[in-house]
C-alpha positions in Angstrom: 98.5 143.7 -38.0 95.3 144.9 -37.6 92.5 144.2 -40.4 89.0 144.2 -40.9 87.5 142.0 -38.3 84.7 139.8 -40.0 83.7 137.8 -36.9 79.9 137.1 -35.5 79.7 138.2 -31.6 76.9 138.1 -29.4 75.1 140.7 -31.5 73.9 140.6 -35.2 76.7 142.4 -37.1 80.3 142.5 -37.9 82.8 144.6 -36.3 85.4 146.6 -38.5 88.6 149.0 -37.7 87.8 152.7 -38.4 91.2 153.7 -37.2 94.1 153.4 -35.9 96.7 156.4 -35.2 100.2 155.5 -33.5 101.4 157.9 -30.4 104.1 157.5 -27.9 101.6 157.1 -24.7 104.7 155.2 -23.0 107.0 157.7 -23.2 109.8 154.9 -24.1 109.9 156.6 -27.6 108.2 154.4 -29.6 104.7 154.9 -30.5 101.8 152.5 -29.5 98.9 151.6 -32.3 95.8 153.4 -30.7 93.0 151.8 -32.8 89.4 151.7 -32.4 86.4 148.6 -33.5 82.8 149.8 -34.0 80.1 148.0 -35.4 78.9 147.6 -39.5 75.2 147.6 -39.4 74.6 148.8 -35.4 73.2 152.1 -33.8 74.7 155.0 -31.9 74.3 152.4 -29.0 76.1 149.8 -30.9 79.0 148.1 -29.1 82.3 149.9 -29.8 85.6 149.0 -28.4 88.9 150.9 -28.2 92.6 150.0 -27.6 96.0 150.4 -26.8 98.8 147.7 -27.9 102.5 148.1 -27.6 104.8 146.4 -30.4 107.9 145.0 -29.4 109.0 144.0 -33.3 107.0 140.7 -33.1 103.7 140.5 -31.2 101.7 143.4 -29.7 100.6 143.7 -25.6 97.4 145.6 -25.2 97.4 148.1 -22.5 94.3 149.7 -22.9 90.5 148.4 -23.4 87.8 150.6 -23.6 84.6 149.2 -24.1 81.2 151.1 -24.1 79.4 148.0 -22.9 81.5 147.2 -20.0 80.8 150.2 -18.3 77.7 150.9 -15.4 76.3 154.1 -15.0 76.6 155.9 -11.8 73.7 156.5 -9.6 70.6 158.5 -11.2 71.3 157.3 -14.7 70.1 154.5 -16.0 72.4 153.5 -18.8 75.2 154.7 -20.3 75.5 154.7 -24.3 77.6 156.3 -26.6 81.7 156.6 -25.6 83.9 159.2 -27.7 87.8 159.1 -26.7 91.0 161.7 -28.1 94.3 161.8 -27.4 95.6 164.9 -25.3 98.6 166.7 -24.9 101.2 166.3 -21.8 99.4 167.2 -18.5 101.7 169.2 -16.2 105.1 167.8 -18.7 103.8 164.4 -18.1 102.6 162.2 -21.1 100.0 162.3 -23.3 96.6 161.4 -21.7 93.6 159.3 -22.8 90.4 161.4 -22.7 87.1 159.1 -22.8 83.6 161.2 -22.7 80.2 158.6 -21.9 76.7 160.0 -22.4 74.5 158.7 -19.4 71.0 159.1 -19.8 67.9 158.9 -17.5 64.9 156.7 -17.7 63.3 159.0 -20.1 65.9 159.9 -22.1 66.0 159.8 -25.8 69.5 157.9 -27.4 69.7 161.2 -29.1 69.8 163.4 -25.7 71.7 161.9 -22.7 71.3 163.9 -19.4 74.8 164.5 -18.8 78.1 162.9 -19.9 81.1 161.2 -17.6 84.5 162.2 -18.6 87.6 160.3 -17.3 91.7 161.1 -18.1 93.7 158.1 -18.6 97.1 157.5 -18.4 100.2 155.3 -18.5 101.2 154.2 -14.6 104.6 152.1 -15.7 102.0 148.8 -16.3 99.0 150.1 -18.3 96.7 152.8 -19.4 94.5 153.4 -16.0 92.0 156.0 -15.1 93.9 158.8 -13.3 92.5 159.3 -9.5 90.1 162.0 -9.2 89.8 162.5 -13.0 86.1 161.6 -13.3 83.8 164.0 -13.3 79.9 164.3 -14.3 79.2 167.2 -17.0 75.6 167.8 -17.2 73.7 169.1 -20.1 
């Protein structure tokens, strides 16, 4: 099950759970533990990493990783910072979606101000929890 994580990365602090909600993203009727890691002692442009894991009764499967470092900005930004994700209600009768909003910022951007933000639907394709085509889209401020 999952705890606080007490564990030294690549970076100077400790990593801890902050929650963890269970939804039916399969639609097999059983819900999956959506959980999400941020940092204890970071910044807003601390790592953060969210997650999907199915249970079958005796070890869980994750099939979704979103990680805020892992991530590239598009053309004209020059890094991409804070992530914020929520659960949406059925698209057109289908399942519940994934929705994960980035801030991109430009050169001279403050951490506080990002120039506009990418926002990407995700959803379960039979295997995992993918992007769905021609969700992104570029919101800017």
């Amino acid at each position: 099950m999952l705890t606080p994580i007490s564990q030294r990365p690549r970076f100077p602090y400790y990593w801890r759970v902050t929650k963890v909600r269970f939804r039916d993203l399969t639609g097999d009727g059983l819900p999956e533990i959506v959980w999400e890691l941020f940092t204890s002692g970071g910044t807003g442009s601390s790592p953060s990493l969210k997650g999907v894991d199915r249970w079958n009764g005796q070890s869980a499967a994750r099939v979704f990783r979103f990680h805020n470092v892992d991530r590239k900005p598009p053309p004209d930004f020059e890094y991409v910072i804070g992530v914020s994700w929520r659960i949406v209600g059925a698209v057109d009768g289908g399942l519940a979606e994934i929705e994960t909003s980035e801030s991109l910022h430009r050169s001279d951007d403050g951490t506080c101000c990002p120039s506009a933000y990418r926002v990407t639907r995700h959803r379960w394709d039979g295997t995992t929890i993918a992007p769905v085509s021609g969700s992104e889209t570029i919101e800017d401020q």
